[in-house]
C-alpha positions as CSV (number, residue, x, y, z in Angstrom):
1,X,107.0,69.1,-56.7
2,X,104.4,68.4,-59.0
3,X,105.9,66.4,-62.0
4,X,103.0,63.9,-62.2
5,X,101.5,65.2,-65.3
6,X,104.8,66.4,-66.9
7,X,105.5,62.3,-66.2
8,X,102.0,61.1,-67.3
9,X,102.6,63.1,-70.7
10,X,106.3,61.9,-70.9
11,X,104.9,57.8,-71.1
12,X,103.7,58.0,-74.7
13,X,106.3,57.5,-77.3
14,X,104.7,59.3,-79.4
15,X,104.8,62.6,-77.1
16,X,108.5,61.7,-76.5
17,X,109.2,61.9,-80.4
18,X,107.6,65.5,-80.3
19,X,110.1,66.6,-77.7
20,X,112.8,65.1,-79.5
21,X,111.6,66.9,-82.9
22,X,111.3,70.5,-80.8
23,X,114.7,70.6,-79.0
24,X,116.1,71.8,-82.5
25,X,113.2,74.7,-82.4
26,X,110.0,75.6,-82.7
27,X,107.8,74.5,-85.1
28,X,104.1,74.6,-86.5
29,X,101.6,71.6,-85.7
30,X,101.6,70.8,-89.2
31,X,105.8,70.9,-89.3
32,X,104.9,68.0,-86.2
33,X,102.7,65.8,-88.1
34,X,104.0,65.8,-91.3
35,X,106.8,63.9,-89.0
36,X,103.9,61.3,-88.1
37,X,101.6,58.8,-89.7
38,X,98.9,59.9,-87.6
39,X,95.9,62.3,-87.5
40,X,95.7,65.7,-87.3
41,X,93.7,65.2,-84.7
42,X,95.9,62.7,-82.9
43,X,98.7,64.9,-83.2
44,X,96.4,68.2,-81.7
45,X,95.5,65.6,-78.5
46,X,99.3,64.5,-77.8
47,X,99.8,68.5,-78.2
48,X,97.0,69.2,-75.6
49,X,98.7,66.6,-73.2
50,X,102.2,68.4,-73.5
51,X,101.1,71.3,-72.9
52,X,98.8,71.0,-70.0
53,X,101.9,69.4,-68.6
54,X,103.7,72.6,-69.7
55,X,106.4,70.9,-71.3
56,X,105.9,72.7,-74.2
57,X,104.9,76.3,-75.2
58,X,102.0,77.4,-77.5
59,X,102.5,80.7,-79.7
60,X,100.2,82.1,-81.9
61,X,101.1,84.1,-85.4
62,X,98.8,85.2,-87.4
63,X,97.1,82.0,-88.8
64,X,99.7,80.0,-87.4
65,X,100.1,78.4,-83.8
66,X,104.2,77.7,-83.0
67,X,104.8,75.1,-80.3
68,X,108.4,75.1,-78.8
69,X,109.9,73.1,-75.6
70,X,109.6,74.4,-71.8
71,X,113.0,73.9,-71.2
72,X,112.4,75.8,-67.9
73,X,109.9,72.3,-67.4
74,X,112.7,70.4,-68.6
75,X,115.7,71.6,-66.3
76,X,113.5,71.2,-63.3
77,X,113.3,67.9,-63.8
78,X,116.4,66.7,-64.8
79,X,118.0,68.6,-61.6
80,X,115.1,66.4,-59.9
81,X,116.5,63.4,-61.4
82,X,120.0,64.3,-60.6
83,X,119.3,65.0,-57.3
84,X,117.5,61.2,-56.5
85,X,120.6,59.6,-58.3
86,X,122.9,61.2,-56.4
87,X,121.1,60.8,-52.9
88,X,121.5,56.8,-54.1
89,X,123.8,55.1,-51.3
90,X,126.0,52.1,-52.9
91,X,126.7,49.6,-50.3
């Protein structure tokens, strides 16, 4: 299936907390960090991780790059999820 980086990226709080902030919409990586006591550069790595995982999106505009959530990623995933608790037997 293939969710080992998506699962790899999804172990850092920190990348968590960027999903959380991009489920309401895109936004720049400065929008992201201003969120963040952290680097610029800290923030650009934990970006680089999410999206080689392709959880998120990268979209360049003009002088601007946009990041906004794979949801596509996401659904795959969760329908994974579903799918193991529901194989679950109770005894």
């Amino acid at each position: 299936m293939g969710f080992e980086k998506s699962f790899k990226a999804l172990a850092d709080p920190a990348r968590r907390e960027i999903l959380q902030l991009l489920k309401n919409g895109r936004m720049s990586a400065g929008e992201i960090a201003s969120h963040f006591s952290m680097t610029a550069a800290t923030i650009s790595y934990h970006l680089s991780i999410l999206k080689k995982a392709n959880l998120i999106w990268e979209e360049k505009e003009k002088n601007y790059i946009y990041y906004d959530l794979n949801t596509t990623l996401v659904d795959e995933i969760m329908s994974w999820l579903m799918n193991l608790k529901e194989g679950k037997k109770h005894e």
